[in-house]
MARMAR-951973 format. One record per atom (N, C-alpha, C, O): residue number from 1; residue in one letter; x, z negated, y. Coordinates in pm, 1 decimal, padded with zeros to 6 digits. Example, Ala and Ser with C-alpha at 12.3 -4.5 7.8 and 13.67 -1.06 7.14 Angstrom:
<sites>
SITE    n  res      east        up     north
SITE    1    A   01319.0  -00780.0  -00569.0
SITE    1    A   01230.0  -00780.0  -00450.0
SITE    1    A   01320.0  -00780.0  -00330.0
SITE    1    A   01423.6  -00846.5  -00331.9
SITE    2    S   01285.0  -00708.0  -00225.0
SITE    2    S   01367.0  -00714.0  -00106.0
SITE    2    S   01290.0  -00787.0   00003.0
SITE    2    S   01340.9  -00803.9   00113.8
</sites>
This chain:
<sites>
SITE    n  res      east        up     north
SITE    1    X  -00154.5   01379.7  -00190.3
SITE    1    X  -00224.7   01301.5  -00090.0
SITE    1    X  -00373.7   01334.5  -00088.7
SITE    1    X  -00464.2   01251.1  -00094.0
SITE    2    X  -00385.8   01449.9  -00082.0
SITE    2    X  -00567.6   01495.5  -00105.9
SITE    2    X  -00613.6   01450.8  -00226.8
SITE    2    X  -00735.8   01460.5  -00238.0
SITE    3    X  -00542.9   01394.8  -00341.7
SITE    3    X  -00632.9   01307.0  -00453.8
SITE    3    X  -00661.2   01202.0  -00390.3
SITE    3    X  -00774.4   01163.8  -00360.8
SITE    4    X  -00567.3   01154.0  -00367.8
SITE    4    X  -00552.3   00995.4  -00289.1
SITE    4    X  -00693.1   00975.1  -00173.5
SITE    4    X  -00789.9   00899.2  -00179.4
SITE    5    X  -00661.7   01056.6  -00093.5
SITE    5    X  -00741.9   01041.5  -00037.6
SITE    5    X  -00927.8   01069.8  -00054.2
SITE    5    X  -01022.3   01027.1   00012.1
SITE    6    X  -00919.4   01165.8  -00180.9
SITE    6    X  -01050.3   01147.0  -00232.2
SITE    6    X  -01073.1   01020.1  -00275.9
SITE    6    X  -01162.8   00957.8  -00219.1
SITE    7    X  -01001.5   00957.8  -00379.7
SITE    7    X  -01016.6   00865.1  -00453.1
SITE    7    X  -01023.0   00726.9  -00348.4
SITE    7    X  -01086.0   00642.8  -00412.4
SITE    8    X  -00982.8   00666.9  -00210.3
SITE    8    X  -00992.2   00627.6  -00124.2
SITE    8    X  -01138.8   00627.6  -00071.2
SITE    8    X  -01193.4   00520.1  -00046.4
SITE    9    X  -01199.8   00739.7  -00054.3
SITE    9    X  -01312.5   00758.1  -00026.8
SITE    9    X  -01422.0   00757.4  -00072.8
SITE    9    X  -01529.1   00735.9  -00016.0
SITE   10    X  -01396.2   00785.7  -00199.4
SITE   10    X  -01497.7   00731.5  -00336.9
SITE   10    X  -01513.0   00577.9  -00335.5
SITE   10    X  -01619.9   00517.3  -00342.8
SITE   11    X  -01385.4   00522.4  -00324.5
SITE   11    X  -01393.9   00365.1  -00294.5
SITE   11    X  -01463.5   00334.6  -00191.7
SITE   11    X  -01507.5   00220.1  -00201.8
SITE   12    X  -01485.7   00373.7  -00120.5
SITE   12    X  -01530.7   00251.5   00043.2
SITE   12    X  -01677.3   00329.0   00025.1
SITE   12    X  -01770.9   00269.5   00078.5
SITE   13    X  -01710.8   00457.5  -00045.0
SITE   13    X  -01894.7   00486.3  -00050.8
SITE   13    X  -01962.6   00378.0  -00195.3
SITE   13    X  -02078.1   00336.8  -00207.0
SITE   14    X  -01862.2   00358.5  -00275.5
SITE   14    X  -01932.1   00309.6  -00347.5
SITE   14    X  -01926.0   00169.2  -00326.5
SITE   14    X  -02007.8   00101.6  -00388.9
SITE   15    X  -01812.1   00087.5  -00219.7
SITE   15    X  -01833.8   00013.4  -00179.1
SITE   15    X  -01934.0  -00045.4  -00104.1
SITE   15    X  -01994.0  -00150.5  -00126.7
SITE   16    X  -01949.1   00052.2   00010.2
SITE   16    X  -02111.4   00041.9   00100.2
SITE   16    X  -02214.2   00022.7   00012.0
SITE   16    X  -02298.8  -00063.3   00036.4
SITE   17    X  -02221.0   00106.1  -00111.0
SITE   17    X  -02366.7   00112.9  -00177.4
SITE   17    X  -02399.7   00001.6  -00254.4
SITE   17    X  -02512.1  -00039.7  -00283.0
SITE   18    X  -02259.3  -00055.4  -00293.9
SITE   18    X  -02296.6  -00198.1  -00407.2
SITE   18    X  -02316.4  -00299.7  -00275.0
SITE   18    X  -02427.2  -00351.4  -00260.4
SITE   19    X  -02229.1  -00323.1  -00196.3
SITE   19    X  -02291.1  -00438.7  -00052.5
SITE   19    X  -02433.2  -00408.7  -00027.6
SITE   19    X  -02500.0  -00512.1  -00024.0
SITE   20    X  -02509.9  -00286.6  -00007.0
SITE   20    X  -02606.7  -00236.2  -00005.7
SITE   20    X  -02732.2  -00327.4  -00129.1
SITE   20    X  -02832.2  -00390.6  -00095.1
SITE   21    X  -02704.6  -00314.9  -00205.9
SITE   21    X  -02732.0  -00334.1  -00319.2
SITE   21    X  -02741.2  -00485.1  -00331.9
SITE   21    X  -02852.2  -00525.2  -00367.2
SITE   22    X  -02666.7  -00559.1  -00315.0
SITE   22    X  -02639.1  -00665.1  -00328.2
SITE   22    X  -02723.6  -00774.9  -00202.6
SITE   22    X  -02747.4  -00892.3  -00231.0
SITE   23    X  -02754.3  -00726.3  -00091.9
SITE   23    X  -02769.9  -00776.6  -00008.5
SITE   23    X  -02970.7  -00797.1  -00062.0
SITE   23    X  -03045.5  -00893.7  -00077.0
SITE   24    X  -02986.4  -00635.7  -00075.3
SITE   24    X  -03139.1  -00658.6  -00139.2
SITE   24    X  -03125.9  -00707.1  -00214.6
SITE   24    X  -03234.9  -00707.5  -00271.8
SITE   25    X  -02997.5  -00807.3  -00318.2
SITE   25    X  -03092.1  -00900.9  -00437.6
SITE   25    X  -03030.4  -01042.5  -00372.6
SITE   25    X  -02966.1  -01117.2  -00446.4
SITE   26    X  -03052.1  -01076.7  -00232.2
SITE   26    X  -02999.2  -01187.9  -00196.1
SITE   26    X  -02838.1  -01264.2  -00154.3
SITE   26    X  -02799.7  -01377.7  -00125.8
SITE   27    X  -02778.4  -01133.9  -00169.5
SITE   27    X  -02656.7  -01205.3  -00113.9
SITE   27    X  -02617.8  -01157.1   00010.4
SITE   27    X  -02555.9  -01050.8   00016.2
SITE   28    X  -02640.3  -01208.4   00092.5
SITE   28    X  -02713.6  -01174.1   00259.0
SITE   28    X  -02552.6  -01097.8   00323.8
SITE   28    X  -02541.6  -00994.1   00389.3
SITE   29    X  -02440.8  -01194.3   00276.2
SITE   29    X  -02319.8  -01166.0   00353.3
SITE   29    X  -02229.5  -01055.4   00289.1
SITE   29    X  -02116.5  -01023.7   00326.2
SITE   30    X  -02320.3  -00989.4   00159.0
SITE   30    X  -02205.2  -00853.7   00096.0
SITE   30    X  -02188.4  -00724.3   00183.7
SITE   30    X  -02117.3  -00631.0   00146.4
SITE   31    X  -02254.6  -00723.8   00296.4
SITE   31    X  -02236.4  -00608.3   00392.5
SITE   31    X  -02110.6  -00661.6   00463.6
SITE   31    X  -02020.7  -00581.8   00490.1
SITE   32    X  -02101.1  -00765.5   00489.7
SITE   32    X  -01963.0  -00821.1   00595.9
SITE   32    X  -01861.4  -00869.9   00506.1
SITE   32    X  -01760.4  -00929.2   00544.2
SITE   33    X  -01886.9  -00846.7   00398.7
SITE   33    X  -01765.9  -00876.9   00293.0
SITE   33    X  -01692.3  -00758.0   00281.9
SITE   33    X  -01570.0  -00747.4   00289.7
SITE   34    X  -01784.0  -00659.5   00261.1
SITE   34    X  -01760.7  -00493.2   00251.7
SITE   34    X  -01682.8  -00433.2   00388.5
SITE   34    X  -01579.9  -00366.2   00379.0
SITE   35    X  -01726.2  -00456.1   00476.3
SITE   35    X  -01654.3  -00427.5   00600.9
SITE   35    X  -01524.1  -00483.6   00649.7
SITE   35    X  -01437.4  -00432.2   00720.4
SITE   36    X  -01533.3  -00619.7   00585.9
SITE   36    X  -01385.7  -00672.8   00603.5
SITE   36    X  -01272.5  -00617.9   00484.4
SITE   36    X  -01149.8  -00627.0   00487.7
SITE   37    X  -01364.6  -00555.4   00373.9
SITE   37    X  -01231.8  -00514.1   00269.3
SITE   37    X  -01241.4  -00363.1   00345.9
SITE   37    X  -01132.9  -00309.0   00367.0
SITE   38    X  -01317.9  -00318.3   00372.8
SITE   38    X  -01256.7  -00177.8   00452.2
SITE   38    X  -01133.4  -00214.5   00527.4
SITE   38    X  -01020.7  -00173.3   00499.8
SITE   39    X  -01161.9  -00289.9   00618.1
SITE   39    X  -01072.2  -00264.5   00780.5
SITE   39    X  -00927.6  -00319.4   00706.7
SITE   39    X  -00829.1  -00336.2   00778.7
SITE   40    X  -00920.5  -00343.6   00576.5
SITE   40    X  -00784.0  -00360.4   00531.4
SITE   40    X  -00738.2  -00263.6   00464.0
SITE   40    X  -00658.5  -00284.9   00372.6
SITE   41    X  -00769.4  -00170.1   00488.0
SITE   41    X  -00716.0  -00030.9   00404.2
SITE   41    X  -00624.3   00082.5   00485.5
SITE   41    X  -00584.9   00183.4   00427.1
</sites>
């Protein structure tokens, strides 16, 4: 379970950072795209 749960968590930071990312090259709604694939986990 403690892999899992690293590997879980690696997901949703590198998630934030590409929505992050994405939003500065114009795609305004990848922060609320990102937040809605969180709250399904």
């Amino acid at each position: 379970m403690k892999i899992f749960d690293e590997v879980q968590n690696g997901l949703l930071e590198a998630l934030k950072k590409s929505a992050g990312e994405l939003e500065k090259k114009g795609f305004a709604q990848a922060g609320e795209i990102g937040d809605k694939i969180e709250t399904i986990r």
